[in-house]
C-alpha positions in Angstrom: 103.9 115.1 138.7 101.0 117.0 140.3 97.1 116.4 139.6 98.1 119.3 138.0 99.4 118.2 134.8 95.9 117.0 133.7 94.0 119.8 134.8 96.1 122.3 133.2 96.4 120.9 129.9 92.4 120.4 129.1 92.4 121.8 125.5 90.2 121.0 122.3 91.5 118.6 119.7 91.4 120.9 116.1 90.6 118.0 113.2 94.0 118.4 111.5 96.2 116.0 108.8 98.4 113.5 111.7 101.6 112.8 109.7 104.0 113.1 112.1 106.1 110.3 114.2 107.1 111.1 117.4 110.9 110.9 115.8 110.2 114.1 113.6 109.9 116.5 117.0 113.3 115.4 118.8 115.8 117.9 118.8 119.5 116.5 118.6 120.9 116.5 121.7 124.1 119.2 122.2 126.5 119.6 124.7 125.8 121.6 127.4 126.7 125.4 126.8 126.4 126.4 123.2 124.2 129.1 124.4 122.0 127.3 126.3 124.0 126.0 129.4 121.9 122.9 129.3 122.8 119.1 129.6 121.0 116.6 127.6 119.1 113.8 129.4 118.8 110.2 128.5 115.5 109.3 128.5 113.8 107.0 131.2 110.3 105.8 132.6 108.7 108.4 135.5 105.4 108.0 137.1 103.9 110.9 137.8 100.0 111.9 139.3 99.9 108.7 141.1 98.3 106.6 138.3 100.6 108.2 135.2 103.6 106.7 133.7 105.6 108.0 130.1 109.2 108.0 128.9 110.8 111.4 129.2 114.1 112.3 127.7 115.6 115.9 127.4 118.1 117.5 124.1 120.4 119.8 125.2 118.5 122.8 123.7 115.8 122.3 126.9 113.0 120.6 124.9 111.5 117.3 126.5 109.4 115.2 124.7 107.3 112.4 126.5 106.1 109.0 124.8 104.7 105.9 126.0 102.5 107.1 128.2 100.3 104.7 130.1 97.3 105.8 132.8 96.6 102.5 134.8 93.6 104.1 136.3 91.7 104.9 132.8 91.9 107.0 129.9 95.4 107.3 128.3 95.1 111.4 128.1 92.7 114.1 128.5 92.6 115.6 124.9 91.4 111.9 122.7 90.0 108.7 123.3 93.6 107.9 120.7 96.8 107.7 121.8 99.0 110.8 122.3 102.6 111.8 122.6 103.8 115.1 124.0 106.5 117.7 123.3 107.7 120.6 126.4 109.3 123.6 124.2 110.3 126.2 127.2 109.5 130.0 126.9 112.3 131.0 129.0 115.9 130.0 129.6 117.6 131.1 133.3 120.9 129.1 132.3 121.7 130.7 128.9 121.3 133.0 126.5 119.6 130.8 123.6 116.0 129.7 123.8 115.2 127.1 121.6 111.7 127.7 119.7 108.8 127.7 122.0 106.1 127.5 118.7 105.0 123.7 118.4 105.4 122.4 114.9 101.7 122.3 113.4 102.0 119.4 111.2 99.8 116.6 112.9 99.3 119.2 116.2 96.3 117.9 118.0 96.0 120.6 120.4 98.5 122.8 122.7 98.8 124.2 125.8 101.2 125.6 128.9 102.9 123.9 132.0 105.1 124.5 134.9 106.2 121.9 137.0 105.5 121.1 140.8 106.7 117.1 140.6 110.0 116.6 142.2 110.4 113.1 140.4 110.3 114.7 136.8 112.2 118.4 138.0 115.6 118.7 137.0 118.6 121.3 136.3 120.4 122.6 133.8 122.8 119.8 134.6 120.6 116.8 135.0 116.6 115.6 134.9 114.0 117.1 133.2 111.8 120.4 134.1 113.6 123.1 134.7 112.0 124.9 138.2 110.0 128.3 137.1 110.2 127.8 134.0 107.0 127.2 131.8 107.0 125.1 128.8 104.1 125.2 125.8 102.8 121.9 125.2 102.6 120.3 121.8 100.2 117.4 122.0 100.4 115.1 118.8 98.9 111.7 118.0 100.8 108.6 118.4 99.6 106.9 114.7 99.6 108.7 111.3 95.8 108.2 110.1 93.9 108.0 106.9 91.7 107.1 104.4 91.3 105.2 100.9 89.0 105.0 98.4 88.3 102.5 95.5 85.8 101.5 92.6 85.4 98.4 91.4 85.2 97.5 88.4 86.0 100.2 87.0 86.0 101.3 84.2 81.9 100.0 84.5 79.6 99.6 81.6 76.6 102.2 82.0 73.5 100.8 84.3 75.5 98.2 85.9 76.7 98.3 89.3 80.1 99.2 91.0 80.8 99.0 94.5 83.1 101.5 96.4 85.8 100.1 99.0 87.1 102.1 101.8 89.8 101.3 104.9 91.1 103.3 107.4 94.4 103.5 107.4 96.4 103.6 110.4 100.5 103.1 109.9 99.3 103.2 106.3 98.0 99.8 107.3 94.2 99.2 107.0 92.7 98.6 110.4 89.2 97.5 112.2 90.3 99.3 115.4 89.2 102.5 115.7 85.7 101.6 114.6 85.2 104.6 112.0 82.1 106.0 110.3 83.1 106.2 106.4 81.1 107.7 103.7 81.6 108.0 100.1 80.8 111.7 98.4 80.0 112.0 94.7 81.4 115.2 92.7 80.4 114.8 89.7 82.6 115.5 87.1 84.6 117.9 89.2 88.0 115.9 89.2 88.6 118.6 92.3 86.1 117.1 94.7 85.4 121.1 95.7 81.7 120.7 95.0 79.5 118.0 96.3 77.0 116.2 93.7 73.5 116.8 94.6 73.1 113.1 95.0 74.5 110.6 98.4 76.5 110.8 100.4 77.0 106.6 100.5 76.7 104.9 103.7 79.3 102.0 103.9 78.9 98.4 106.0 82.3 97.2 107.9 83.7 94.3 107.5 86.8 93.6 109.6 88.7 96.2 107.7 87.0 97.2 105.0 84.0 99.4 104.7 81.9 99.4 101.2 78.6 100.2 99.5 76.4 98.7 98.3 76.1 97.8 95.2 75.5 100.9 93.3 74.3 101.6 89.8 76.4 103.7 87.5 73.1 105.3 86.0 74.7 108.1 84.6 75.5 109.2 80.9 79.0 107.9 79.8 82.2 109.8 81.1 84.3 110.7 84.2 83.5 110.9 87.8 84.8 111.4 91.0 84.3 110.2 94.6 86.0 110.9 98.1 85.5 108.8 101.2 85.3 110.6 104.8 86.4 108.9 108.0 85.1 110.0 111.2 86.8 108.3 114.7 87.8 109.3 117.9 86.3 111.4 120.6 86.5 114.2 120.0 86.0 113.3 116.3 88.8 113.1 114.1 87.9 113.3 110.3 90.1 112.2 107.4 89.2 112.3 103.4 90.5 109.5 101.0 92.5 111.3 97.7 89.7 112.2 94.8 88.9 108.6 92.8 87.8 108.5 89.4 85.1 106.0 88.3 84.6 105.9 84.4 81.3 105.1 82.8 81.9 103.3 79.5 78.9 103.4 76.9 77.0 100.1 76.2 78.2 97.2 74.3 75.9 95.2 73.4 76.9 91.6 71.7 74.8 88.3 70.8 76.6 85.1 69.3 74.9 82.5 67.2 76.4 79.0 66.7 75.2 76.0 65.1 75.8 73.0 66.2 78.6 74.7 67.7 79.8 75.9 64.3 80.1 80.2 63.9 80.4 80.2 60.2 79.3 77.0 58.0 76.8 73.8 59.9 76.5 71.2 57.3 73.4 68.5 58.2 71.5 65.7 56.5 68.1 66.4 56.3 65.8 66.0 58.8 68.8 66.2 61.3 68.1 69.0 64.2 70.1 72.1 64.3 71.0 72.9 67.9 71.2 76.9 67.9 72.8 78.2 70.7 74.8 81.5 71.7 74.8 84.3 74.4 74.1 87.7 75.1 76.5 90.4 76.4 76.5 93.6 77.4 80.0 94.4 77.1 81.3 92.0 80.3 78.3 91.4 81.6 75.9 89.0 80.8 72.3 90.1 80.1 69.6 87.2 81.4 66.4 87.6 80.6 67.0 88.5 76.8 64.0 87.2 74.1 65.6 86.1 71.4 64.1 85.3 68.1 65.7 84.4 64.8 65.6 85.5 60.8 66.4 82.9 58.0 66.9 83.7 54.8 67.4 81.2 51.2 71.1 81.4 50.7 73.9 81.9 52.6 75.2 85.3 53.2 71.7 86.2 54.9 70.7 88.9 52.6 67.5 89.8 50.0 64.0 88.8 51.3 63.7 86.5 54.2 62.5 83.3 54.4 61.2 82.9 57.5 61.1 86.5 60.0 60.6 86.7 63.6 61.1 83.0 64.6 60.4 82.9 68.6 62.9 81.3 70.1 63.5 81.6 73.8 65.4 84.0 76.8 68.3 83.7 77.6 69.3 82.4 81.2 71.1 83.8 83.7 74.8 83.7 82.2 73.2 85.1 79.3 73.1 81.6 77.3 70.0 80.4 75.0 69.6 77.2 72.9 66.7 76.4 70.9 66.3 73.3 68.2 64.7 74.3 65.1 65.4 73.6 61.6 65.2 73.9 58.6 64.7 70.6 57.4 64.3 70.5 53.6 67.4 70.4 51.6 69.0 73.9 50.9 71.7 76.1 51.8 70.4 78.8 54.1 71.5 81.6 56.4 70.3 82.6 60.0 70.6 84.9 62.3 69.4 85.4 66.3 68.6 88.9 67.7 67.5 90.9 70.5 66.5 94.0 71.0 69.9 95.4 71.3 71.9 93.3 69.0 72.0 91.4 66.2 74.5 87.8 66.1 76.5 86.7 63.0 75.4 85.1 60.6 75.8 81.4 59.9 75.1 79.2 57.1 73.6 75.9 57.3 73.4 73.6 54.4 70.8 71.0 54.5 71.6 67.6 52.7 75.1 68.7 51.9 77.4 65.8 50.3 80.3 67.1 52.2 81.6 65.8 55.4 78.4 66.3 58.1 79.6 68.3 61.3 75.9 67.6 62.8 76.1 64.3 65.6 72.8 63.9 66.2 70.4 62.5 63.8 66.5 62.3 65.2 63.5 63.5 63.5 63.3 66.8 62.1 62.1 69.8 63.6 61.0 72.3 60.9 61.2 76.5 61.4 58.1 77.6 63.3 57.3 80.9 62.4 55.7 83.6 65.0 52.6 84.6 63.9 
């Protein structure tokens, strides 16, 4: 084929949805006649402008469709830095009455254009080859992979104020893939489940690794309820853009929880006097542990921790980073008594300890006692 063939096929590349294989475009071949007096060809390798080489093969009905092509001199096309197929639907017929149609199909067109050949080794007949002589064929120029994009939130559903993360790939085959590098960012709608109208907040850069591309941590700051995100892809040259489907992240109100054990018991510690009483528990917010938490403790005489308190406002200490505390205290005289830890977002059970008790003593360690200190 002639230098030609590239120069008159320069066209722009419209950012459209690439779903279709190069299967979906071949026409079945027919015997020759059926109104178009034109033999099918089996396909085969051709070179063509000196540095070119495809696969060419020809249905009955006149189309040709060429795949495989390879440019050992540079870029594999003109139209994309991606790989591209091509499809030859002819405009006119001089061996029959029937024309197959000339329009290219649109789904997953790249970009279009018209050619006539002048390259004996790809010419042909209505009885054999491939380009009929004088007769000029619109070029459909499609991409060689299906691409697009994904989007997800973890964890999700998130407790408010703590972070999520969003995960994106490209998808190429339907296969996540590094290559082409892509610039994806994730779009906040609000609570449009749409995505028709942008947030006013982000959009959401993401960092690649291998295949995917996330945020970073982000916090989910906003009042409890639905929201929704799409990822964009940009790749190529020129660029190709692709959107992920519309992703829902829910924000689930606080849960706030504090335990209190003692001595590891949840209900009823029974100790001889002047034992220590290990208090120990942890502070949740739902899944996630809260570090950093004061915690101080109420005791009260009796066990169901009720009526006037004994002791209020014991200082005890934060908790750590899994959201853990222990403190020793007491009490040490003999009684029954009831205590309880809290924060400033939630208050634990409550748990009875009974001091002196002549019932079997769940307390192991017996050192000196250590007596309620009360914050002033």
């Amino acid at each position: 084929m002639s230098s030609k063939f590239m120069s008159r096929l320069r066209v722009g590349v419209g950012a459209v949805a690439l779903t279709v294989a190069p299967a979906a475009f071949l026409v079945s071949p027919a015997s020759a006649g059926g109104g178009t007096g034109i033999k099918a060809t089996p396909a085969s390798t051709k070179t063509f402008a000196v540095t070119y080489s495809a696969t060419f093969v020809r249905s009955a009905s006149g189309i040709i469709n060429e795949t495989n092509r390879v440019n050992s001199a540079g870029a594999q096309n003109g139209w994309s830095s991606l790989d591209v197929y091509l499809q030859f639907r002819p405009q006119t017929n001089p061996y029959g009455s029937v024309i197959p149609n000339p329009t290219c199909d649109p789904n997953g067109l790249v970009a279009t254009s018209t050619y006539t050949n002048t390259d004996p080794g790809i010419a042909g007949t209505n009885d054999g080859g491939y380009f009929l002589t004088g007769v000029t064929y619109n070029v459909c120029v499609y991409y060689v992979h299906t691409y697009a994009t994904d989007l997800s939130v973890a964890p999700n559903p998130v407790i408010q104020s703590h972070d999520v993360v969003f995960t994106s790939h490209l998808l190429v085959d339907g296969v996540a893939s590094a290559t082409p590098p892509a610039t994806i960012s994730v779009y906040a709608y609000d609570t449009d489940s749409t995505c028709t109208t942008p947030a006013g907040y982000g959009p959401f850069p993401t960092t690649q690794n291998l295949a995917n591309y996330t945020t970073s941590a982000l916090n989910a700051s906003a009042a409890p309820g639905t929201y929704y995100y799409k990822a964009m892809a940009q790749f190529g040259s020129p660029t190709v853009t692709r959107w992920s489907a519309c992703t829902p992240l829910v924000i689930n109100p606080h849960s706030y929880t504090l335990t209190l054990q003692a001595d590891g018991q949840s209900n009823l510690d029974q100790v001889n006097i002047n034992d220590h009483v290990v208090y120990t528990g942890t502070a949740m917010d739902g899944p996630y542990a809260i570090a950093g938490a004061p915690v101080s403790f109420n005791v009260w005489a009796g066990g169901s921790c009720t009526g006037g308190t004994l002791y209020s406002g014991i200082v005890g200490p934060a908790t750590d980073g899994s959201g853990n505390y222990s403190f020793d205290g007491g009490p040490s005289p003999a009684g029954v008594y009831s205590i309880e830890s809290y924060t400033a977002n939630a208050i634990s059970n409550c748990v009875t300890v009974d001091v002196g008790a002549t019932a079997a003593v769940f307390d192991v360690t017996a050192s000196p006692g250590a007596t309620w200190s009360v914050a002033t």
